[in-house]
N, C-alpha and C positions, 0 to 999 in steps of 0.2 A: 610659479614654481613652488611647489611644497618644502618647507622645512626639511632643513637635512633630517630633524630626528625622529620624522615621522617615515623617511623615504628607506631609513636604513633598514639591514636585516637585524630581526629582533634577535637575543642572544642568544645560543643553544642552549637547550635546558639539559645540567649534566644527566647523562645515564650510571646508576651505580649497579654493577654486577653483585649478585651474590651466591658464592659457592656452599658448598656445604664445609667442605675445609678435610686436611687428612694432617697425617703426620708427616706422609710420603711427598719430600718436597717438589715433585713430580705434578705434583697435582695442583700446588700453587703454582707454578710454573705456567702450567697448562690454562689456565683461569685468566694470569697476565698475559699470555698466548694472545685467548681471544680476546681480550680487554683490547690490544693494541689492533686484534683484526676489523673489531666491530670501528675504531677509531676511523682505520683505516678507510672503510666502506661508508661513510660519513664524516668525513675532513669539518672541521671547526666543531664538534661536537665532544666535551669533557668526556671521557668513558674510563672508569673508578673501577676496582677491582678490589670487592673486600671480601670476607669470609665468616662463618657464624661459632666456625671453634679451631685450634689447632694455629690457624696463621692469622695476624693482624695485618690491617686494619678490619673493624666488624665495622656493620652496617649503621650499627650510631653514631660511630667516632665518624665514620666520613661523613654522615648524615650533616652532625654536629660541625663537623668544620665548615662543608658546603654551605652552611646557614651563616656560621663566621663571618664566611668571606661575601656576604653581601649575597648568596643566593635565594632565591625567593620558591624556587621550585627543583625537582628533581622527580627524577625517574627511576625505580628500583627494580632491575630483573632478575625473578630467582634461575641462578643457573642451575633447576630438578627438572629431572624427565618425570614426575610423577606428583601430584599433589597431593602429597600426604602431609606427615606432621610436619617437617620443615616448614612447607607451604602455609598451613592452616596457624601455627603457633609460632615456631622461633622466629619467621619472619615480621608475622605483626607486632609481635613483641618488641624485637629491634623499633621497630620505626615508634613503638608508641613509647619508648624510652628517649627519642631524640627530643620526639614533642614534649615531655614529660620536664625533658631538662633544658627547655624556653628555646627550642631551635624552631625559628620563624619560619618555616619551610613548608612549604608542601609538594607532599610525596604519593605519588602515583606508584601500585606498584600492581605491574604487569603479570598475563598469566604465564604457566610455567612450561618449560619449551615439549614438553610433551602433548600429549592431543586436548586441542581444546574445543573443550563443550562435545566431545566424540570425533571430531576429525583430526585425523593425521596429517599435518603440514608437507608437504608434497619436499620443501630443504631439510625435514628433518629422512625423511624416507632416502633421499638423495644421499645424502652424506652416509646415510647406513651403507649403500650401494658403492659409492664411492671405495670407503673402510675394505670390505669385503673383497671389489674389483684389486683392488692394492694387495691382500692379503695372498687370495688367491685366483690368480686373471686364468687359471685351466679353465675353471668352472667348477658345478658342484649340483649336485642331488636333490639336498636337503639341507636343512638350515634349522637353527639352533639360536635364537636371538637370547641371549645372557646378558640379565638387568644385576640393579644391585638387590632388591627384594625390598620389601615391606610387608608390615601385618596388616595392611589398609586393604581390605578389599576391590575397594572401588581404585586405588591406583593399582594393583593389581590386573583389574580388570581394565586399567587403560594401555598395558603393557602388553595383556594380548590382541587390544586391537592393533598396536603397534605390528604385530608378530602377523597378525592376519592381511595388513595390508600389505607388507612387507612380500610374502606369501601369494598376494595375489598379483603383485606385478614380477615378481620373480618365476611365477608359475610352479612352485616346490612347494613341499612340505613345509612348515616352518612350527617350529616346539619352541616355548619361553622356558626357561631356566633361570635361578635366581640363586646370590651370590650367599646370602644371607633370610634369615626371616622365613622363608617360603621353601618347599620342597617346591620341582624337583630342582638339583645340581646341574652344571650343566655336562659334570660327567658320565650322569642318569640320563639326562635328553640327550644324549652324542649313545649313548648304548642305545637306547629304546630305536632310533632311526637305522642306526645299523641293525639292528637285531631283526626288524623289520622291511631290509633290504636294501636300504641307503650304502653306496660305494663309496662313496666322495659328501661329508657333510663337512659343514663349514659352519664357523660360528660368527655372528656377528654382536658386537661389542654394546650393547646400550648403556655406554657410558659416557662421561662426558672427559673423564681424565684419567689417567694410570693411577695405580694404586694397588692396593694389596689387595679389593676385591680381584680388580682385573688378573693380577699373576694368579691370583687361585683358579679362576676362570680356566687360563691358557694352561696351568697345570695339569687341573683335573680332564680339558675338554683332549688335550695332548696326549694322555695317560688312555683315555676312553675309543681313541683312535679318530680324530676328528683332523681335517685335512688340513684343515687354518684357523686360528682365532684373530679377527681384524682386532686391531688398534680402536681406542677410543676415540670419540669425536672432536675432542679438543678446539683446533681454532679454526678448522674447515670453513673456505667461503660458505658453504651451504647455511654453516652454524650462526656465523655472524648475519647472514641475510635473514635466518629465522628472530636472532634476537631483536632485530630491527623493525623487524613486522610484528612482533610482540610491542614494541615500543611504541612505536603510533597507532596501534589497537589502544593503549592506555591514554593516549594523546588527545587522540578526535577530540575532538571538537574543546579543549581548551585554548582558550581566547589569549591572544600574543600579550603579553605584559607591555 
């Protein structure tokens, strides 16, 4: 018989979430949401919810205590649909302030739940579906996908592949509109579809939690004559399946402690 400590399962390595953070406590809210979804859909596995501005804990301090407490590893998911500057700066930064300040740790951190490497993850398409079937189960024309924006090009341009696959399994039309940073509004994309014939357009939400983009969103797309704007994606099974598949993408092939 093998030694028990060889037979056992080895520990879960925590997962730390990180949002971008708002004022609107909504959105933290919605962050611990999924924290406890993803928990959920992985029983014995730590799952940490921190944020980069607005609400505590950020991603050092938990980094920092997970090392405290005798952790030797972690997992860090950014919770952006887009890899821009969040992705490329504020987050490396966090983690290389943890190491910086003697936290023995290492930290994987995963890509970010938008399309990676060009493909759109078939849970994050789901959950758009999902939003939308809730919003408005008549049906709908045309489609309107409203992000939050960026000046990054290239996540820009991953936003419309979002919108184009979206579009191709829905069989409509589908326009990006963007909340901030980027023309057009999504007041602008809910006019241009009517104006060109759409009866019934609907907007779907590429967000991951309420906030004040999102009300501007359902303002302007309501004002513009748009049938529905779904809800953001918050702690949807769809969400927590993707962040998990993110997770063991960063995983592979590290060796059990």
């Amino acid at each position: 018989m093998r030694p028990a400590h060889l037979t056992a399962e080895p520990a879960a390595v925590p997962v730390v979430l990180v949002a971008h953070g708002s004022r609107d406590p909504r959105a933290a809210e919605s962050t611990r949401a999924l924290a406890r979804a993803v928990a959920a859909a992985r029983p014995g596995t730590p799952v940490l919810p921190s944020w980069l501005d607005h609400t505590a804990p950020g991603p050092t301090a938990v980094l920092r205590d997970l090392a405290a407490a005798g952790q030797r590893r972690a997992v860090l998911v950014p919770l952006l649909l887009t890899a821009a500057y969040h992705r490329k700066v504020d987050i490396p930064a966090a983690v290389a302030a943890a190491r910086e300040a003697g936290a023995p740790i290492d930290v994987r951190v995963t890509g970010v739940l938008g399309p990676a490497d060009g493909v759109v993850d078939a849970d994050l398409l789901a959950g758009l579906r999902r939003r939308l079937a809730e919003a408005y189960p008549g049906g709908y024309d045309a489609l309107v996908l409203a992000a939050a924006g960026t000046r990054d090009a290239r996540a820009r341009g991953s936003v419309g592949r979002v919108a184009a696959a979206l579009a191709a399994e829905l069989g409509l039309r589908c326009r990006v509109s963007y909340a901030s940073a980027a023309p057009p509004t999504a007041e602008v994309a809910v006019a241009k579809l009517r104006a060109a014939g759409a009866r019934r357009v609907a907007v779907a939400a590429y967000f991951l939690a309420p906030g004040l983009f999102h009300d501007g969103v359902a303002a302007g797309a309501g004002e513009a004559g748009a049938v529905a704007v779904a809800d953001p994606l918050t702690d949807l099974p769809e969400l927590a399946d993707l962040v998990l598949r993110r997770v063991d993408a960063a995983t592979a092939g590290w060796v059990p402690l």
